[in-house]
C-alpha positions in Angstrom: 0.0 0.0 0.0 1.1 3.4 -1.3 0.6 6.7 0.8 1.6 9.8 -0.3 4.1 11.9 2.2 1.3 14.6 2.7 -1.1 12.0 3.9 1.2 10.4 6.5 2.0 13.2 7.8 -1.7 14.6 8.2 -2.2 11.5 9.5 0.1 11.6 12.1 -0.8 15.1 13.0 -4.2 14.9 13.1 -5.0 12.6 16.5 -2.9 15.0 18.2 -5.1 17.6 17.7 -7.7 15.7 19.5 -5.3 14.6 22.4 -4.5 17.5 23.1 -8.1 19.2 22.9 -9.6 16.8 25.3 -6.2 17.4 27.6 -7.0 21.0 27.4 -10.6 20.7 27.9 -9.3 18.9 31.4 -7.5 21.8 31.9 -10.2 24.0 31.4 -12.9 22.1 33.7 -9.9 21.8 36.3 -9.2 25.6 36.8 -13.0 26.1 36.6 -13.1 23.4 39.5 -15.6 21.8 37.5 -13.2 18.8 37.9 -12.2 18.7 41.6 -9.8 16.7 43.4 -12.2 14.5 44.8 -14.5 14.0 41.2 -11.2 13.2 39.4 -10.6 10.2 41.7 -13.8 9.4 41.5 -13.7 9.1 37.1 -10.4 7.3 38.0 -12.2 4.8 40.0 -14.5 4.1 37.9 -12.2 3.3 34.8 -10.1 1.5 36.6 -13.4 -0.9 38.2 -15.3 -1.1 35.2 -14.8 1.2 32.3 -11.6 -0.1 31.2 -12.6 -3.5 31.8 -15.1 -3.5 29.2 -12.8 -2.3 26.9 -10.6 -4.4 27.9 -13.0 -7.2 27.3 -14.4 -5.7 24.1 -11.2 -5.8 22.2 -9.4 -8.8 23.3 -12.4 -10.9 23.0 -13.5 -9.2 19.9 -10.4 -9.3 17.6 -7.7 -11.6 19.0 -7.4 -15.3 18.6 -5.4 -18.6 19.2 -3.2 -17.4 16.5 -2.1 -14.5 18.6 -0.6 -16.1 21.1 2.9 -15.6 19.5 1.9 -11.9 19.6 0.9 -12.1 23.1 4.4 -13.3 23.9 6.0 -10.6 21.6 4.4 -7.7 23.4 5.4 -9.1 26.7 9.3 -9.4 26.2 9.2 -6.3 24.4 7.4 -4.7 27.3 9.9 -6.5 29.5 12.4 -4.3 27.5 10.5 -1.3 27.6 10.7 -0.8 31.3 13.9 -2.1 32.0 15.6 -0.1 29.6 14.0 2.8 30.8 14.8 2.3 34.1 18.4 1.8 33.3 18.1 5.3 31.6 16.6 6.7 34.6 19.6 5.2 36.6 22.0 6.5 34.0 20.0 10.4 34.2 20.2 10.7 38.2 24.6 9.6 38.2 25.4 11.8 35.3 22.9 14.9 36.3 23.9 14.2 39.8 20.3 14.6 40.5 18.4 15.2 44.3 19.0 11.8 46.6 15.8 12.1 47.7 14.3 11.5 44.3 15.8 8.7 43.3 13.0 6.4 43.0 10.9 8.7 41.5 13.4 9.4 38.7 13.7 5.5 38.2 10.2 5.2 38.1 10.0 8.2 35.3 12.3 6.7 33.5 10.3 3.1 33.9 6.4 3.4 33.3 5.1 5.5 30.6 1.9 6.3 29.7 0.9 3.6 28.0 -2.8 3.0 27.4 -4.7 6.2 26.6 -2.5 7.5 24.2 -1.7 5.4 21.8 -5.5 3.9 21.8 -6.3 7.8 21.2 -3.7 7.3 18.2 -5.4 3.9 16.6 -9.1 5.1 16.9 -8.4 8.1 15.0 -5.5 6.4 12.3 -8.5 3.5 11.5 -11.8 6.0 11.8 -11.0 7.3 8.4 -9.8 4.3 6.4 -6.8 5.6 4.2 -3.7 3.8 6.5 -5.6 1.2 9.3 -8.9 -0.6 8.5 -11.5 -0.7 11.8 -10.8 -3.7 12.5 -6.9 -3.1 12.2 -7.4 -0.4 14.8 -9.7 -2.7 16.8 -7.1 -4.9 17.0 -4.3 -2.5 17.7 -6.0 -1.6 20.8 -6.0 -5.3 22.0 -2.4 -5.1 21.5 -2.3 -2.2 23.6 -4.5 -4.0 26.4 -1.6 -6.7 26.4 1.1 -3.5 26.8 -0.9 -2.5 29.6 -1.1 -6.2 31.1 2.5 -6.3 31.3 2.9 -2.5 33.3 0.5 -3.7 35.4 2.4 -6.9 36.1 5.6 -5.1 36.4 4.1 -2.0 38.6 1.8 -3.5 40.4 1.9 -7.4 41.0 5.8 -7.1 41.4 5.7 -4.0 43.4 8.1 -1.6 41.3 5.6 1.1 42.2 7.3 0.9 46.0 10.5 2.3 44.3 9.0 6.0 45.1 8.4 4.8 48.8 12.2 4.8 49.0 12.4 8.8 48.4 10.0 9.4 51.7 12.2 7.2 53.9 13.9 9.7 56.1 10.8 11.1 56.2 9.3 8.5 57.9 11.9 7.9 59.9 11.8 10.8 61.3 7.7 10.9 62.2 8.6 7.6 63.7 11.5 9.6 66.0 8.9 12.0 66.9 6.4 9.8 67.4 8.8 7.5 70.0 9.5 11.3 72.1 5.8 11.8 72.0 5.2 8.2 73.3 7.7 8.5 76.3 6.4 11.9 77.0 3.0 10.6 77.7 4.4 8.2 79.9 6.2 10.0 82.2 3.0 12.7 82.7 1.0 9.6 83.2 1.7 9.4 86.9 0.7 13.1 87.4 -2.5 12.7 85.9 -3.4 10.4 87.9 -2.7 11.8 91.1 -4.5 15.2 90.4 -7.7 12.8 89.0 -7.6 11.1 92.5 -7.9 14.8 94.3 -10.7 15.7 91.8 -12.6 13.0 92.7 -12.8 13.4 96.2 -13.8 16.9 95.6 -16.5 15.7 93.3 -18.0 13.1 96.0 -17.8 16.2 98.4 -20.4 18.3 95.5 -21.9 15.3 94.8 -23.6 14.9 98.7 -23.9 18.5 98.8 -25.7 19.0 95.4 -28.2 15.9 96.7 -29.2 17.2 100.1 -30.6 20.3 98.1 -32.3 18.1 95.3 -34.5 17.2 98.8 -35.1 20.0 100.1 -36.6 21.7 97.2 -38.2 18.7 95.6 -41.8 19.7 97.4 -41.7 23.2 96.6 -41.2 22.5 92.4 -44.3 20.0 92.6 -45.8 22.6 93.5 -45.2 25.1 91.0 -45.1 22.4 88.1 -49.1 21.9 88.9 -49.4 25.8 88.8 -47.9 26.3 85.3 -49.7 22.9 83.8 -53.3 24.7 84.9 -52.1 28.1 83.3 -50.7 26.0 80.1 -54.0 24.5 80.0 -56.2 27.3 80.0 -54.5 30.6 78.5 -51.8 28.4 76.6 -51.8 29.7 72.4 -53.4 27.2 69.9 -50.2 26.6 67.2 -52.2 25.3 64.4 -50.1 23.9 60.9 -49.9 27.1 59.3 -47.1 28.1 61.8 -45.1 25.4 61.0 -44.5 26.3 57.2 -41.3 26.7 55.8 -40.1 30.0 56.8 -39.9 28.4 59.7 -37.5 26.2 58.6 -35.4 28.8 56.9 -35.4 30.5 59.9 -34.1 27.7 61.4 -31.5 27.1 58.9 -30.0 30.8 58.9 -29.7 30.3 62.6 -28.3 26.9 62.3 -25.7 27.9 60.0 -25.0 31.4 61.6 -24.5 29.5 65.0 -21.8 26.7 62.9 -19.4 29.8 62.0 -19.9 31.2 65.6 -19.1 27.7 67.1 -16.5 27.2 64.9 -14.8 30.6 65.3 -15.3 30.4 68.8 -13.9 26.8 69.1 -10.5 27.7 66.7 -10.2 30.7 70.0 -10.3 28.0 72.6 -8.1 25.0 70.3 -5.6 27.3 68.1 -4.7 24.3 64.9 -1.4 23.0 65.8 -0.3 22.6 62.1 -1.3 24.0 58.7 -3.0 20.9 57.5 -5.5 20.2 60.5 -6.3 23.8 60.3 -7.0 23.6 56.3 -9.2 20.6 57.1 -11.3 22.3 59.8 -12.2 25.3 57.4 -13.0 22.5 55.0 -15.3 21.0 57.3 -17.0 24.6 58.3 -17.7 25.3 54.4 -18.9 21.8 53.9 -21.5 22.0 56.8 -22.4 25.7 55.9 -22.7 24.6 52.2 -24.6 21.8 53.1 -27.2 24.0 55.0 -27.9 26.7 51.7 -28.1 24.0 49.9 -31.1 22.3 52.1 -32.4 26.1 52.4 -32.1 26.5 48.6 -34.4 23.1 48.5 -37.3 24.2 50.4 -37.5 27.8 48.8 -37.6 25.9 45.4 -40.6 23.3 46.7 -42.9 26.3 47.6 -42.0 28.1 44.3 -40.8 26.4 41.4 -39.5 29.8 39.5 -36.6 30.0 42.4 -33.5 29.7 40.4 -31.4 27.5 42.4 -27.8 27.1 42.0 -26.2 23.8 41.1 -22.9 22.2 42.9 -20.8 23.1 40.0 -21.5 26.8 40.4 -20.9 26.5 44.1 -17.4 25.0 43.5 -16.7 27.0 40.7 -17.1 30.3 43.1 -14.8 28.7 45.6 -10.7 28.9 45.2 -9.3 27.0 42.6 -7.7 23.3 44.0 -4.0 23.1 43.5 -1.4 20.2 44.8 -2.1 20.8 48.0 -5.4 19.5 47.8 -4.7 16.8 45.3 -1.5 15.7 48.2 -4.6 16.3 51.5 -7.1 14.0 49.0 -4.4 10.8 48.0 -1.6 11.6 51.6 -1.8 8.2 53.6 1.7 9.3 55.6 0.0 9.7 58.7 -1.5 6.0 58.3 2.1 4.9 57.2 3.9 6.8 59.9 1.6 5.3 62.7 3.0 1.6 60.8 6.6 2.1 60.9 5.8 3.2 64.3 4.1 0.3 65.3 6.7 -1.7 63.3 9.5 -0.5 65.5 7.4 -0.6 68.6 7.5 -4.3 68.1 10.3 -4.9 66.7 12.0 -3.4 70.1 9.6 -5.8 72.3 11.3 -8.9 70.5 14.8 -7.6 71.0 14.3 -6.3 74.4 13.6 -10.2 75.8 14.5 -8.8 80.1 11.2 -6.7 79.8 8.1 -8.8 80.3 6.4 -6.9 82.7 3.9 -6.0 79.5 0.3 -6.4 80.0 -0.2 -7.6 77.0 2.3 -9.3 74.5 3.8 -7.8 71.8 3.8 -10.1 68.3 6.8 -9.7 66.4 6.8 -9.4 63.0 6.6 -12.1 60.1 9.7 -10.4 58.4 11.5 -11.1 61.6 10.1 -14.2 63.0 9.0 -16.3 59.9 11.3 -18.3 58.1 12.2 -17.9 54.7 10.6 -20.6 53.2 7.2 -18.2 54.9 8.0 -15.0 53.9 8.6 -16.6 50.2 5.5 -17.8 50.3 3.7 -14.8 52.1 5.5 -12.7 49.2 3.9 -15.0 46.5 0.3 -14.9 48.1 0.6 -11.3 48.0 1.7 -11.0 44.9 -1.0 -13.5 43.3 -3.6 -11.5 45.5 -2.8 -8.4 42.9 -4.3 -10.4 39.6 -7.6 -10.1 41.5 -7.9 -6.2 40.0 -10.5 -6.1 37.7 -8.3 -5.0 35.1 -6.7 -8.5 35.9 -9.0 -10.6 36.2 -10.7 -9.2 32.8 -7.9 -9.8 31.0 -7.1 -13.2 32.2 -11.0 -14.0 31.5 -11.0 -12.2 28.0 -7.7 -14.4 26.9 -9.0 -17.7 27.9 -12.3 -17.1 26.0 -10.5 -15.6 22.9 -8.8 -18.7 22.5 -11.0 -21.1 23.3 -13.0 -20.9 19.5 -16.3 -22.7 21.2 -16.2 -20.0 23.9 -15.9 -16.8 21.3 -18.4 -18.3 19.1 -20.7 -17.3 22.3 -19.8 -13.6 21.9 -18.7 -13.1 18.4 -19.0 -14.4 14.7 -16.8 -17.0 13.8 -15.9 -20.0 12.1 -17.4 -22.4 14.9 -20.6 -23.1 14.5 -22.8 -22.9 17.0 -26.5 -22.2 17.5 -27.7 -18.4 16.9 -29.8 -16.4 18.4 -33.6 -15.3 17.0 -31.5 -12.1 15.7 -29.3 -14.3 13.8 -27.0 -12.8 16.5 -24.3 -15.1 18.9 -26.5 -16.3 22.0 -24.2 -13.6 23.8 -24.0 -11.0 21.7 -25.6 -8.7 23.7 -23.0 -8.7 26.4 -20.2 -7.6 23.9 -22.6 -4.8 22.9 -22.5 -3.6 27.0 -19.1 -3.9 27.3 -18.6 -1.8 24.0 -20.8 0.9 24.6 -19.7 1.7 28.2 -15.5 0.9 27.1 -16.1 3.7 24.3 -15.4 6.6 27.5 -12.3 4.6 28.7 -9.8 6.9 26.4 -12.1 10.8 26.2 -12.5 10.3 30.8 -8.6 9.5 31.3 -8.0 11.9 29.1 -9.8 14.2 30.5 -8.5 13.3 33.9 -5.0 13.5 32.3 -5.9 17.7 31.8 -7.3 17.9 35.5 -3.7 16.2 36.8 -1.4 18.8 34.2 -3.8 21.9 35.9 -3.1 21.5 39.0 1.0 20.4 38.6 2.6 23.4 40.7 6.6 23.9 41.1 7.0 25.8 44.3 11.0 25.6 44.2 13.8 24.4 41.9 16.6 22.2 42.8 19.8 24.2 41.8 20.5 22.1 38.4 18.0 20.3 38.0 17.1 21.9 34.7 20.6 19.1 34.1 18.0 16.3 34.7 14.8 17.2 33.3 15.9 18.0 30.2 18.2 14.7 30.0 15.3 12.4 31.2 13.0 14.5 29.0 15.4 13.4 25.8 15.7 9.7 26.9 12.2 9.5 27.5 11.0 11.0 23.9 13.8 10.9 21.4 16.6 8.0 23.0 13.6 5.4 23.3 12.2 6.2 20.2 15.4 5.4 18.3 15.5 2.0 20.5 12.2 1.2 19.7 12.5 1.5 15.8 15.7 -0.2 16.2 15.0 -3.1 17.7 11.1 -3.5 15.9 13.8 -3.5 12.8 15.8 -5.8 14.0 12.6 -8.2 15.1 11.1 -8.0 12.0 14.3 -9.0 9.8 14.4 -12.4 12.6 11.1 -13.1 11.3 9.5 -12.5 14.5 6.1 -10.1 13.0 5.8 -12.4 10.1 3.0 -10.2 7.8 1.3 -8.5 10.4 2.7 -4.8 10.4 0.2 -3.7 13.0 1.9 -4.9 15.7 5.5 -3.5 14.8 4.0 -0.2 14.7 1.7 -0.4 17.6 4.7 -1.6 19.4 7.3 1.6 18.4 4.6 3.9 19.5 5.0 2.6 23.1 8.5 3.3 22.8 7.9 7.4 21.8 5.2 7.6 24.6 5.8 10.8 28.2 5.2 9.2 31.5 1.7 8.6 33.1 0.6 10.8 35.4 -0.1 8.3 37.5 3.0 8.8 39.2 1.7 11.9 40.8 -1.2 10.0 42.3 1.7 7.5 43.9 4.1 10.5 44.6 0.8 12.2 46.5 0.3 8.7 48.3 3.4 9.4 50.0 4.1 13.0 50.9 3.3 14.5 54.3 0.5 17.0 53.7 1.9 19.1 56.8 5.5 19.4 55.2 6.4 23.4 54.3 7.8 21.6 51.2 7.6 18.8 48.5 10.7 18.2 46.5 9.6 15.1 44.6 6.5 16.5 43.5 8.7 19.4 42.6 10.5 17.5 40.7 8.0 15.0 39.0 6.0 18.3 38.0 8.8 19.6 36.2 9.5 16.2 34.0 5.7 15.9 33.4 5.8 19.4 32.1 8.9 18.9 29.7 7.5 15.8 28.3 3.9 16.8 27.3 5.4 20.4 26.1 6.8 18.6 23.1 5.0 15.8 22.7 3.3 17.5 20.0 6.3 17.6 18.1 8.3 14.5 19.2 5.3 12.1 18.3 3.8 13.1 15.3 7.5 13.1 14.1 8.1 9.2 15.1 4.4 8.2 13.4 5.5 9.9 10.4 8.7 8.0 10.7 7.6 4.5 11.1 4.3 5.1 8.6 6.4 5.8 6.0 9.9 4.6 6.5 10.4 1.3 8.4 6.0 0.3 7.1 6.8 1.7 3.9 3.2 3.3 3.5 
């Protein structure tokens, strides 16, 4: 097939121009706070639980066969090669840059996942919507590749725990909460015994009220029986008649103003008594106040609109786009579990120090030592494998294990597709299961447009607070590794498969598989960097850092991909 240089390069241009629409419509709804933290993780749970499992299920199950399972194994050693060599580049970046210590994980892991779904299924929609290079079902197909791309990260990131690898960066970190924690701990202890002697003298004192506060009950217990039957006579007989129309909702409205009017008194008045100790408790407690204050116009804004259905009310969106504009901090408050990690390496050394300390036993209760310490290794070995075989239960998992065994099984795909095996049809003429890929179609379709959009949201709210002196050294170096060294790699070793024999005639694959090589990194990373950084700490140097990569990498990823589909199109597929 012939293509002239005009069309291959149109080609390759024109899916960016959607990319990066729906990245800037992110953006857009981001700094609009149409997108908030908290909706963003939501979208993100929901593709990962179901969205991208029905395309998952859609494609594989759909296009791919028994035949493919040299493919299969293709895409998995070159994805093995993928992320080694890019962690190797990311090894080679922080020596020669001399980059910060405490990103060294992070780099690694920059330089070892890319983003390597959304993209380049954004890519094979658009190449095989028109027709002139990719047939539909090509581009079908090329997505199932990807899914099997996206298998192998997930393997690599998740089920062998490479994603740990930005853990290591927060480790001083959390060594020192845990130091602080241990001072705190002993602190308690020794004000322990002065507690309790002032609560023993406060006691006595309150036995002493207590009898005092009882002899008076009785003596005035006859004179308010008395008075009680007075007032339930006068109640009775002069007492106002409240009939329904007092209780309408101006009443309640009333009620509401006062309610919410008496929240931002207590709370001010509470913040007087209980100044925050640190900045994020304090952010968290105005949160609170706004929600509860929010909450109460809102349920005012209801009944106004149930006695008159003209009352304009205003929707959540408008709320939360008159509020400020959520940055990293808030994305770091939404994903931070250092405060649950802290209080683990605390408890970790806590029992660690009751096994080694064997002349204490004057505990109350025993302390159980830890299976790293205790267990042999043949039970660690296995505790590591259980663990790791508990990861294939994700649904993106499980959906692909499920979706391989029925593509090649031909008497199972003939119960969701057309094929070759026969097998009894529905009244439509239809496979008897037809109907289940038609689900798992129509809700995969928003896989690629919501992480996309999600994608946008993360790029918004990427904020550099300070700069590493020289850095620039190592942003710009993993930057060129990450979008023009891998590239090179990736055509040269497709070449070098292809003259083995290895893609026989299917040319789909060879270029699905360079356009993983010429692919920025996920933003995912700043989700797992967030997972780890103290909320409370006046600074974050690996988010620092990450945000400057990310920003490197998409800023010429116009240019740097376009550039390697033009390349492979029409050079090494000879379109």
């Amino acid at each position: 097939m012939s293509a002239s240089l005009g069309l291959v390069i149109y080609a390759a241009v024109k899916p960016i121009f959607k990319i990066y629409f729906i990245i800037g419509m992110g953006f857009f709804l981001a700094k609009r706070n149409i997108l908030p933290v908290t909706t963003c993780r939501d979208i993100s749970d929901l593709i990962v639980t179901a969205i991208m499992p029905c395309l998952i299920f859609n494609n594989i199950v759909s296009y791919l066969s028994s035949s493919d399972i040299k493919s299969i194994g293709i895409i998995f050693f070159e994805g093995t090669l993928l992320f080694g060599v890019g962690a190797g580049l990311g090894l080679l970046t922080h020596y020669v840059c001399k980059s910060p210590k405490a990103w060294f994980g992070g780099l690694v892991s920059v330089g070892l996942f890319p983003n390597i779904s959304d993209l380049p299924i954004a890519y094979l929609q658009t190449l095989a919507k028109t027709g002139s290079l990719f047939t539909a079902k090509e581009g079908n197909k090329g997505v199932a590749y990807v899914c099997i791309f996206l298998a192998s990260q997930v393997f690599y990131q998740f089920s062998l725990g490479l994603y740990k690898l930005i853990r290591y960066d927060f480790r001083d970190q959390l060594a020192a909460a845990d130091a602080e924690e241990k001072v705190g701990t002993s602190t308690e202890t020794a004000s322990t015994s002065d507690v309790s002697k002032k609560s023993a003298c406060a006691d006595e004192k309150d036995q002493h009220e207590a009898s005092a506060k009882t002899s008076a009950k009785t003596s005035s217990k006859t004179s308010s029986k008395t008075s009680a039957k007075v007032s339930e006579a006068a109640a009775t007989n002069d007492g106002p008649k409240f009939s329904p129309r007092y209780s309408d909702d101006s009443g309640s409205i009333a009620s509401d103003d006062l309610e919410a009017k008496s929240l931002t008194e207590g709370t001010g008045k509470d913040a007087n008594k209980h100044p925050p100790t640190t900045m994020g408790s304090d952010h968290r407690n105005s949160t609170a106040t706004s929600t509860c204050a929010s909450h109460v116009r809102r349920r005012r804004s209801s009944s106004i609109a149930i006695d008159n259905p003209l009352y304009m009310t205003s929707s959540r969106a408008a709320d939360s786009r008159s509020s400020v504009v959520e940055d990293m901090g808030d994305l770091i408050v939404e994903y931070s579990e250092f405060q649950r990690l802290k209080t683990h390496e605390t408890q970790r050394s806590q029992r660690s120090q009751a096994v080694a300390d064997d002349d204490e036993s004057s505990q109350e209760y025993p302390v159980a030592a830890p299976v790293e310490a205790t267990a042999p290794l043949s039970k660690r070995i296995r505790a590591h494998v259980i663990s790791t075989l508990k990861n294939f239960l994700a649904p993106n998992s499980v959906t692909l294990i499920i979706s391989l065994i029925i593509a090649m099984s031909p008497p199972l795909k003939a119960l969701f597709v057309s094929t070759k095996f026969h097998i009894a049809p529905a009244p439509d003429k239809q496979p008897p299961l037809s109907f289940v890929m038609d689900i798992a179609s129509y809700v995969g379709a928003a896989s690629v447009p919501l992480g996309l959009l999600i994608l946008g949201a993360t790029i918004a709210r990427l904020k550099v607070n300070a700069i590493v002196p020289g850095f620039w050294k190592t942003a710009v170096m993993i930057t060129a590794c990450r979008l023009i060294v891998m590239p090179i790699f990736g055509v040269g070793l497709t070449t070098g498969l292809q003259k083995a024999g290895w893609y026989g005639d299917d040319r789909l694959i060879r270029f699905v598989s360079v356009l993983e090589f010429g692919l920025p990194n996920a933003t995912a990373l700043v989700y797992f960097t967030a997972f780890y950084t103290d909320p409370n700490s006046p600074d974050h140097l690996q988010m620092d850092c990450l945000a400057i990569c990310l920003i490197a990498q998409y800023a010429i990823l116009f240019v740097s991909l376009p550039f390697l589909v033009t390349f492979s199109l029409k050079v090494s597929l000879g379109f």
